[in-house]
Phi, psi and omega in degrees: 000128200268158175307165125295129176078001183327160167265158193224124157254161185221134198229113201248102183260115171258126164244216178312314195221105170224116172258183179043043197260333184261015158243023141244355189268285171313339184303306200285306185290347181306293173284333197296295229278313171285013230223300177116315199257178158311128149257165150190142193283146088292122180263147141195118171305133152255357173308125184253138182019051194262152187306311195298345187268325174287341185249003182268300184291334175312305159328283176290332147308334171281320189255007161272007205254327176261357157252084208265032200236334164288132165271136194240174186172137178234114177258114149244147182255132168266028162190166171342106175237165172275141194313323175304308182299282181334216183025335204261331193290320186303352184267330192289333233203328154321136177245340176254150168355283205236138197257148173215130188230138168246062187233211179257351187242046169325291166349291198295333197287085164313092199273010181265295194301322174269303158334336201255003168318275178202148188290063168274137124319104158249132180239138163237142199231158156273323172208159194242104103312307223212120202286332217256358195235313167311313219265341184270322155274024184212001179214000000 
């Protein structure tokens, strides 16, 4: 049963195949600015100057201008990582309470290796749309 009021990051890792990403992005910045506590986005990549990476900053730079109270951060990696790394770093570098990983590739996410992290509430999704399905499962 998760707490009331946690602070929450939320950790989106692009790889190969990320659809819908500025409409979880936006999703994300939606619930964070109604959520009242600490939030915060995390991107984080192996991509190198890749389109999808230009538009998760664009994505964020644009929804920091009407959520300016979410903190946001983008990690890149300059070669190839496993989707667990890419996550472990981002747990690393998480300030809430309770972790939310998003990705397109649930499956793939060792989930023996990220528990042995940190002693977090971790929820893992494939896509964040509905801000009303965040507040029923994070509050």
């Amino acid at each position: 049963m998760p707490q009331l009021n946690q602070t929450i990051t939320f950790i989106i890792p692009i790889q190969n195949k990320q659809e819908f990403l500025i409409e979880q992005i936006n999703t994300l910045f939606k619930f964070s600015e109604q959520y009242g506590r600490f939030c915060e986005i995390i991107i984080v990549t192996d991509e190198i100057e890749d389109a999808k990476l230009k538009i998760a900053w664009l994505a964020m730079k644009l929804n920091k201008i009407s959520h300016p109270n979410v903190r946001t951060r983008m990690i890149r990696y300059t070669s190839q990582q496993r989707l667990t790394d890419l996550i472990e770093t981002s747990i690393n570098h998480a300030l809430g309470q309770k972790i939310v990983i998003t990705t397109s590739t649930p499956e793939k996410i060792e989930m023996t290796k990220i528990t042995d992290i940190m002693e977090r509430d971790i929820l893992i999704t494939e896509y964040i749309f509905d801000v009303n399905i965040l507040q029923e499962n994070l509050t």
